[in-house]
C-alpha positions as a LaTeX table, in Angstrom:
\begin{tabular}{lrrr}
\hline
Residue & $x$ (\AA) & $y$ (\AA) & $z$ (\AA) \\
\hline
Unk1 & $-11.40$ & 72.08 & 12.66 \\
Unk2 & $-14.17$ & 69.45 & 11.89 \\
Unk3 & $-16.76$ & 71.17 & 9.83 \\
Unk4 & $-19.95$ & 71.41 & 11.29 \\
Unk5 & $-23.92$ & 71.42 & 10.07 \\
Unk6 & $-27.60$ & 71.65 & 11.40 \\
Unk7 & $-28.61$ & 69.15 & 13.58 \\
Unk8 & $-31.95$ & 68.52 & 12.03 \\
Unk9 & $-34.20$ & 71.60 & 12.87 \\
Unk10 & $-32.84$ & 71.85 & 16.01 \\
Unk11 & $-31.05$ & 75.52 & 15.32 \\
Unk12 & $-27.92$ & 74.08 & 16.46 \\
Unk13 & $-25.15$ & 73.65 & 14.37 \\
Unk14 & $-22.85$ & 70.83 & 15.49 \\
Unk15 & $-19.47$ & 69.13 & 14.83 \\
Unk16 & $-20.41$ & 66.28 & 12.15 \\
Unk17 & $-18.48$ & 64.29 & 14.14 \\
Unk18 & $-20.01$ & 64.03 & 17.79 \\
Unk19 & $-18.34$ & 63.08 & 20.99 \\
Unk20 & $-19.63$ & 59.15 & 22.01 \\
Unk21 & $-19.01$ & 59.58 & 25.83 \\
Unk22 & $-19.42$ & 55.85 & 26.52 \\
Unk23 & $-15.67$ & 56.12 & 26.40 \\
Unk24 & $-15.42$ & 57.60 & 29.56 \\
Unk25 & $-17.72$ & 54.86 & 30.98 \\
Unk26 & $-14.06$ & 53.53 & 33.33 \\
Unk27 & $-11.87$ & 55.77 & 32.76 \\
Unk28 & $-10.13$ & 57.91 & 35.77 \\
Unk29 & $-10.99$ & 61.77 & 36.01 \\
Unk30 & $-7.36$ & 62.97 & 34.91 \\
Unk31 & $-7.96$ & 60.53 & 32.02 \\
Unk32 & $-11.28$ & 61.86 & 31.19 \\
Unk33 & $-10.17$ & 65.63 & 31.64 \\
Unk34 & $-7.69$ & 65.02 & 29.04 \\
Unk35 & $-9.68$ & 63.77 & 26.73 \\
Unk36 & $-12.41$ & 66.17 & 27.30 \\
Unk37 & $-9.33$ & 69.10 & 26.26 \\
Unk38 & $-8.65$ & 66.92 & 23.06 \\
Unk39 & $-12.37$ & 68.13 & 22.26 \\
Unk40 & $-11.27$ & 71.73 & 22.09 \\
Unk41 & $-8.44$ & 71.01 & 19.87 \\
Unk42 & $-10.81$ & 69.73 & 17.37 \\
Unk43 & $-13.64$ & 72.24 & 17.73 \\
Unk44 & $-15.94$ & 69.47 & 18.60 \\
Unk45 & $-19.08$ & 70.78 & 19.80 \\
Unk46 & $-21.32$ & 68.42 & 21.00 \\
Unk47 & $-21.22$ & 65.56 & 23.67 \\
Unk48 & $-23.63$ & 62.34 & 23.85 \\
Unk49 & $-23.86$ & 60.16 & 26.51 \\
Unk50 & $-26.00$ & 57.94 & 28.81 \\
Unk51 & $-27.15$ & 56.99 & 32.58 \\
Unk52 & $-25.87$ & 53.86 & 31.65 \\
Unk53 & $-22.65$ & 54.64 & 30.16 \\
Unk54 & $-20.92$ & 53.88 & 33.68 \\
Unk55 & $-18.82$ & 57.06 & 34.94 \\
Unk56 & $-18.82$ & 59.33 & 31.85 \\
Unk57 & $-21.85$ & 61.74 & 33.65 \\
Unk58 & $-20.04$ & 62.45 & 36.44 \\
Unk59 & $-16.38$ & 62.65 & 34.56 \\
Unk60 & $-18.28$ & 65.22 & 32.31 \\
Unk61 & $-19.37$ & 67.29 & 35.15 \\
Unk62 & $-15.71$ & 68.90 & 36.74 \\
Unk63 & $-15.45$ & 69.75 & 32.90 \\
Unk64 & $-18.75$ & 71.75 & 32.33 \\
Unk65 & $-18.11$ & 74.12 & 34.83 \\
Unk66 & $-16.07$ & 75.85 & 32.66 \\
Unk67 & $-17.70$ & 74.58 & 29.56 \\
Unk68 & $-20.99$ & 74.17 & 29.33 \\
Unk69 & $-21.96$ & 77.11 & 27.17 \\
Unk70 & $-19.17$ & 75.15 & 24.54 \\
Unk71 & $-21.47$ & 72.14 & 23.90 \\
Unk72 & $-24.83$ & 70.65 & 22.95 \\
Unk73 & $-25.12$ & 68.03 & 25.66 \\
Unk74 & $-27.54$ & 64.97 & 25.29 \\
Unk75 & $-28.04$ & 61.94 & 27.38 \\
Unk76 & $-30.22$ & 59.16 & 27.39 \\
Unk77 & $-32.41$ & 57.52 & 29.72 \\
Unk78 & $-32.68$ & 53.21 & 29.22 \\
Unk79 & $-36.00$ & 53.21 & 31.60 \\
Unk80 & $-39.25$ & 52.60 & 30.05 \\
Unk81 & $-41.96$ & 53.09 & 32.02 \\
Unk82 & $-42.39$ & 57.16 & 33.03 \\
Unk83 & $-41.51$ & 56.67 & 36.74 \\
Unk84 & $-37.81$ & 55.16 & 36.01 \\
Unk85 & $-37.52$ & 57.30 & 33.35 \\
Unk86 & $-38.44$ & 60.66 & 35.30 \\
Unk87 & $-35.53$ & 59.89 & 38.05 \\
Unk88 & $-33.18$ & 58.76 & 35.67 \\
Unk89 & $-33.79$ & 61.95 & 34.15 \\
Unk90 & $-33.12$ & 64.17 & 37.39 \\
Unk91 & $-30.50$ & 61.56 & 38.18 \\
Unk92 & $-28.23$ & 62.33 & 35.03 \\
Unk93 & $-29.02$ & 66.16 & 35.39 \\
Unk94 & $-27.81$ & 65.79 & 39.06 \\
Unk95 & $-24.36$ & 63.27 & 37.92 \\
Unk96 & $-23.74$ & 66.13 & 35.09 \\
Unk97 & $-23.67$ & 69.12 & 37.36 \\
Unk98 & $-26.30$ & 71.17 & 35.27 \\
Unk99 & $-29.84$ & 71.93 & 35.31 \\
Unk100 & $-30.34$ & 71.15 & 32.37 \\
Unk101 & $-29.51$ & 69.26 & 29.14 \\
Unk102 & $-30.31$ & 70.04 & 25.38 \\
Unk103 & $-31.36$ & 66.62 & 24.15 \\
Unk104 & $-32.98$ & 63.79 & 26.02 \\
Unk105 & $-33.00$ & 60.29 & 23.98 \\
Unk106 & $-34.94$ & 57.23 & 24.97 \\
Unk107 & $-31.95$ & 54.40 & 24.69 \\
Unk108 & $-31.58$ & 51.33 & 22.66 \\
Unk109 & $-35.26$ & 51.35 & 22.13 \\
Unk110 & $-35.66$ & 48.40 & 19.67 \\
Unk111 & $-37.71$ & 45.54 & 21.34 \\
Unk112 & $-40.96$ & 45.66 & 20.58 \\
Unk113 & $-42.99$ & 45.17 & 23.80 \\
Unk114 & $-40.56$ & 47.46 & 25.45 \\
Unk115 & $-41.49$ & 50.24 & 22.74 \\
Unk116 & $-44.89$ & 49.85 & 23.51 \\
Unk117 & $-44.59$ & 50.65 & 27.11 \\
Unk118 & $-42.21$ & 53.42 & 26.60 \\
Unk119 & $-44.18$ & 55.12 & 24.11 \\
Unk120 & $-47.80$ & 54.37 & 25.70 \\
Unk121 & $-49.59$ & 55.79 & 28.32 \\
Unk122 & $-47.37$ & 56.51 & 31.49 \\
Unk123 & $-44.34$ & 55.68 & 29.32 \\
Unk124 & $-40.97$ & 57.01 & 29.26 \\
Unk125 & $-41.95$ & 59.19 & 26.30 \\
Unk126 & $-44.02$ & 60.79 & 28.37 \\
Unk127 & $-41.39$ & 61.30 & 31.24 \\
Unk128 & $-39.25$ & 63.12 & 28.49 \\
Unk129 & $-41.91$ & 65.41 & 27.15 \\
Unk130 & $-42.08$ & 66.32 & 30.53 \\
Unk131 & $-38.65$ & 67.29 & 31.00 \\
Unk132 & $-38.87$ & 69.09 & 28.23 \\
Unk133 & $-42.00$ & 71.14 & 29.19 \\
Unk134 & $-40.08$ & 71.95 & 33.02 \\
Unk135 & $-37.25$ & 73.43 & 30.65 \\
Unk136 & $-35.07$ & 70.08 & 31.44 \\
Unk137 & $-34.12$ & 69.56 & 28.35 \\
Unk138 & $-35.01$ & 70.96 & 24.74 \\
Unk139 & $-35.51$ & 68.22 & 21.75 \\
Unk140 & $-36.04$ & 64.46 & 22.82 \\
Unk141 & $-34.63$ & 61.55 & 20.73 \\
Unk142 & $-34.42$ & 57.40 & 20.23 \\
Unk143 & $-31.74$ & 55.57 & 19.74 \\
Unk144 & $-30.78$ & 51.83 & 19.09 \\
Unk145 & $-28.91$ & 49.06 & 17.72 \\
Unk146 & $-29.47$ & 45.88 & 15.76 \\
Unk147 & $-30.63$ & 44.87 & 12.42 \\
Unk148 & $-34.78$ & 45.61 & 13.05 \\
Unk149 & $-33.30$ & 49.46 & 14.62 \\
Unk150 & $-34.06$ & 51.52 & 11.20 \\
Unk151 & $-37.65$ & 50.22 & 11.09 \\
Unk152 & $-37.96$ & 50.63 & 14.82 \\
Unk153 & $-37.11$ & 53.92 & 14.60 \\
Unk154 & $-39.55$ & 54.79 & 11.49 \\
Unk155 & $-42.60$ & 53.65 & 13.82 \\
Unk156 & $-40.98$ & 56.03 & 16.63 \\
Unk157 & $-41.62$ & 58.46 & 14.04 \\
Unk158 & $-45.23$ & 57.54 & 13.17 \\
Unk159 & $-45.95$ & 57.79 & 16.92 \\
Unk160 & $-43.88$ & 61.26 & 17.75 \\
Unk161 & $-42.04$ & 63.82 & 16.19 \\
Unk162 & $-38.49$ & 62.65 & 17.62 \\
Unk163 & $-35.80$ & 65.45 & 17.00 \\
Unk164 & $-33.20$ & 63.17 & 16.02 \\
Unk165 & $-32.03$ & 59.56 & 15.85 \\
Unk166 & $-29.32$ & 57.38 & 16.17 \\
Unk167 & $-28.36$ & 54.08 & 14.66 \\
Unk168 & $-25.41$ & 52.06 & 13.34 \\
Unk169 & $-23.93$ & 53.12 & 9.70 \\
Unk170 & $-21.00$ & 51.54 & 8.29 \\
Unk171 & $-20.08$ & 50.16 & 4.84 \\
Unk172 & $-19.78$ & 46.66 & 6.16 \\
Unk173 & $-23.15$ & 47.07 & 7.57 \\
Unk174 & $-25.03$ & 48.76 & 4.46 \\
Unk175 & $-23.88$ & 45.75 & 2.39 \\
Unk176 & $-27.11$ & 43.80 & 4.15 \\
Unk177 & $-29.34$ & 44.72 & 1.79 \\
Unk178 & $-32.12$ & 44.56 & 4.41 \\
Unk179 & $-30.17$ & 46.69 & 6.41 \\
Unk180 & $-29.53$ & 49.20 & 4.06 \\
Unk181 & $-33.01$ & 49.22 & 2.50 \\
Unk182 & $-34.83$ & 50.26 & 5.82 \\
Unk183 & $-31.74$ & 52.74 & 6.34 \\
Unk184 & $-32.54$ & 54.55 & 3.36 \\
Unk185 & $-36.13$ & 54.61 & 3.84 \\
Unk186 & $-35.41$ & 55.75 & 7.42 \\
Unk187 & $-32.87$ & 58.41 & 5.79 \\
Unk188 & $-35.89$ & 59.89 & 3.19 \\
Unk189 & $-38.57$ & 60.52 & 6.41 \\
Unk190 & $-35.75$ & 62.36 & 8.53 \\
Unk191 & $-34.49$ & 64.72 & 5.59 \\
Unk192 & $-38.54$ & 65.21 & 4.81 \\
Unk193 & $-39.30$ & 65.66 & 8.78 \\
Unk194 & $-35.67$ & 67.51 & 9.43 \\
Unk195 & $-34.87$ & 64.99 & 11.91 \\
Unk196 & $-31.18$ & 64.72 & 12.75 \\
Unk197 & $-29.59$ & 61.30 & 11.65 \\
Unk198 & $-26.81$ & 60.16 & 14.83 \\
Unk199 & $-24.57$ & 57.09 & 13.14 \\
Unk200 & $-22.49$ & 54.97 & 15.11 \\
Unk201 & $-20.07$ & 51.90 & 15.05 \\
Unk202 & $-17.96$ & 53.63 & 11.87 \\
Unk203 & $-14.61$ & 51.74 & 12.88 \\
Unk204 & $-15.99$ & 48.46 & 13.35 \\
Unk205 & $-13.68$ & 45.73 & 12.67 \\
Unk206 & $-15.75$ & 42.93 & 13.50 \\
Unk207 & $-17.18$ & 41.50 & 16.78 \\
Unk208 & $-15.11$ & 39.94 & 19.17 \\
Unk209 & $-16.63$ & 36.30 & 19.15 \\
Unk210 & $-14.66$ & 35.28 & 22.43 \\
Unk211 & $-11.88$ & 36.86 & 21.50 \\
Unk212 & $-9.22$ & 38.59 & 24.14 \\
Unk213 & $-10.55$ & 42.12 & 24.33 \\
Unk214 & $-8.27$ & 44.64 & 23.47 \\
Unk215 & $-10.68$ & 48.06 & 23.43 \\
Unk216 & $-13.42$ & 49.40 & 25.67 \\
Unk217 & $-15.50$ & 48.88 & 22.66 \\
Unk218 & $-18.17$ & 46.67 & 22.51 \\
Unk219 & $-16.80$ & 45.14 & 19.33 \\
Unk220 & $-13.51$ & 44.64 & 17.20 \\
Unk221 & $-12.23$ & 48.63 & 15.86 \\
Unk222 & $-9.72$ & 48.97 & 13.37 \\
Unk223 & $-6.43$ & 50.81 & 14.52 \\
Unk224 & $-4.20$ & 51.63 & 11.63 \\
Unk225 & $-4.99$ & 55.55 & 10.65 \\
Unk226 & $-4.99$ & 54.26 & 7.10 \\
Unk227 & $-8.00$ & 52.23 & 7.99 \\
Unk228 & $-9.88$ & 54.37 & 10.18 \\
Unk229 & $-9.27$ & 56.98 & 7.60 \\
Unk230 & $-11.06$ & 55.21 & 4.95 \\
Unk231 & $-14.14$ & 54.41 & 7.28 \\
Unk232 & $-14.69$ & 57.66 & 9.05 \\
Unk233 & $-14.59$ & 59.66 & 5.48 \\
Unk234 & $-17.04$ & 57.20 & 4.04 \\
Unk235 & $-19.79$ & 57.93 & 6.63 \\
Unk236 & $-18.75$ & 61.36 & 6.65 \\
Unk237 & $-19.16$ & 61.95 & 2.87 \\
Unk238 & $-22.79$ & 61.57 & 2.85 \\
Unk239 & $-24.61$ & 64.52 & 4.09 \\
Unk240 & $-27.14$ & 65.23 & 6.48 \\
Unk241 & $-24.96$ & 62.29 & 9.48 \\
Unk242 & $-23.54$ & 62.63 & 12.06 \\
Unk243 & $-20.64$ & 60.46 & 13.06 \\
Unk244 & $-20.36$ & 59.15 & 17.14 \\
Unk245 & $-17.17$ & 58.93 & 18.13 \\
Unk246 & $-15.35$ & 55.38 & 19.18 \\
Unk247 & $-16.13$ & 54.16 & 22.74 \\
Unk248 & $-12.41$ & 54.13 & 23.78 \\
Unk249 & $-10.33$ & 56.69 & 24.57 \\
Unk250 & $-7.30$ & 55.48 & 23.26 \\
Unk251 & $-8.86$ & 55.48 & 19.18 \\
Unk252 & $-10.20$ & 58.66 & 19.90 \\
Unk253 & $-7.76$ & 60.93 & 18.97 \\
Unk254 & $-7.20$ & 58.60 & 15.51 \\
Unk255 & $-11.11$ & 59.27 & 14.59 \\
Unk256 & $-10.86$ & 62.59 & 15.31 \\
Unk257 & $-7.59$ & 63.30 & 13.47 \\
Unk258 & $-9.69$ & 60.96 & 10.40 \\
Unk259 & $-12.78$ & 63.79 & 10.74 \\
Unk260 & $-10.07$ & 67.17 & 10.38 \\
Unk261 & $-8.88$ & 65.85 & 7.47 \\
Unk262 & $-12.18$ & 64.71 & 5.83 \\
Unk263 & $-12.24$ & 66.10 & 1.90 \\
Unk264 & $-14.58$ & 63.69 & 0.17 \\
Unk265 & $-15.90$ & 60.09 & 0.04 \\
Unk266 & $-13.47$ & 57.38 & $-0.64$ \\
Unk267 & $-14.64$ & 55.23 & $-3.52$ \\
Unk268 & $-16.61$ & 52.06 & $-2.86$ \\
Unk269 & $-13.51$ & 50.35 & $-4.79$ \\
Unk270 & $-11.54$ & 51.56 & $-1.84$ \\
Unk271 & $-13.89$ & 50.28 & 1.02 \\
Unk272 & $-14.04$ & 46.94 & $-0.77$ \\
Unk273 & $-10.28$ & 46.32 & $-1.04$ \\
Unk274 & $-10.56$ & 47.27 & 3.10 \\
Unk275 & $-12.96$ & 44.70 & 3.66 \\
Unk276 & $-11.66$ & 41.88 & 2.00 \\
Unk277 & $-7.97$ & 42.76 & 3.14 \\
Unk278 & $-9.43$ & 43.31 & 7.30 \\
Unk279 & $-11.50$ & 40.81 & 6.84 \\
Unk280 & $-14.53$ & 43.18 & 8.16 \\
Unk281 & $-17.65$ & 41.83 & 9.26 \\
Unk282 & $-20.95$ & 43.65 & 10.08 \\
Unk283 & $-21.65$ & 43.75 & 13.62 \\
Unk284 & $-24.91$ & 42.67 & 13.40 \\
Unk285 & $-25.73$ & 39.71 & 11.00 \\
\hline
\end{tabular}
């Protein structure tokens, strides 16, 4: 089984690898149900997904019927001002089936005048906290993407005590030194503030710059086990992440199978010879 540790100061001890649910964005409900099973077989124990991850709420919901108690469920809500954001809210609990989830997160929240609306005054922020105080939800959260999303997230931080974050975290990606100097600073408040630390877009290949897609993913995965082997145990052997899962469910077995079999962190050496023989690029340049 996939080892598991605290998510932040949550109390809840989850999977280090964590179930990305965007993968069941178009997917059919016998697709999704078998996928969902291939969770058990791994002891994974926690599920993340979105309003606007397409079907995955209401593919989760036949499942957590009989599961709910099994899994620390988050979703996140892409609105930013607190009206949009308190539907979408109730709109996701109502698409899941439950009356509640454990962690809100306010999406992909990396622009900067859209960061000051949902964290000011009648903000989305404030349509979480909410939720939280009607028992909606327990811990709230941000998440994002791009090169400015480390720093972005630090000033979530200065503003309110987040729970946990999310952001991308690959070796391709931490060899922008910009990149990987905000990380770490990023990295030093959440271990001081225990804040969880959610990484994402381990497998990345490179983007698909017009290229025929070939995976739900929003960008190029590797596919050989080898290779997704090496990737998945070098974000897993740093502590205090937490690796998402791939957005297709095809690879998601292959990550998963990478995370059981995690012993220790392949040597930079190793990850090198990957990228130059891949050809890996970071996603975001």
């Amino acid at each position: 089984m996939i080892e598991q540790a605290a998510f932040g100061s949550t109390g809840q001890n989850s999977t280090r690898t964590i179930f990305g649910a965007a993968a069941l964005g178009s997917v059919s409900q016998r697709d999704a149900d078998a996928t969902l099973e291939v969770l058990l077989e791994h002891g994974v124990n926690h599920i993340d997904t979105a309003a606007s991850y397409g079907e995955s709420e209401p593919r989760i919901a036949p499942w957590l019927t009989r599961h709910r108690r099994d899994f620390f469920l988050a979703t996140k809500t892409g609105k930013r001002d607190y009206a949009g954001a308190h539907d979408e809210i109730r709109r996701s609990l109502d698409r899941l089936g439950t009356d509640r989830v454990d962690l809100i997160q306010l999406h992909n929240l990396v622009d900067v005048s859209e960061w000051e609306l949902a964290l000011g005054e009648g903000g989305a922020l404030d349509a979480a906290i909410e939720a939280r105080d009607e028992g909606l939800t327990r811990f709230i959260g941000v998440t994002g993407h791009g090169l400015t999303v480390a720093e972005m997230h630090l000033r979530s931080l200065e503003r309110f005590p987040f729970d946990s974050v999310l952001l991308p975290y690959s070796y391709v990606q931490m060899r922008d030194e910009h990149y990987a100097a905000d990380f770490e600073r990023l990295m030093s408040v959440c271990r001081e503030r225990g804040v969880a630390v959610q990484t994402i877009k381990a497998i990345t290949l490179a983007p698909w710059d017009g290229r025929e897609q070939t995976a739900s993913t929003w960008y190029e995965p590797l596919r050989d086990q080898a290779d997704i082997d090496l990737a998945v145990h070098w974000v897993l052997g740093r502590s205090g992440l937490f690796l998402n899962t791939v957005g297709d469910v095809t690879l998601l077995p292959q990550v998963l199978d990478a995370a059981e079999r995690f012993a220790s962190r392949p040597s930079d050496e190793a990850l090198d010879e990957l990228v130059a023989r891949r050809q890996l690029v970071p996603l975001f340049s």
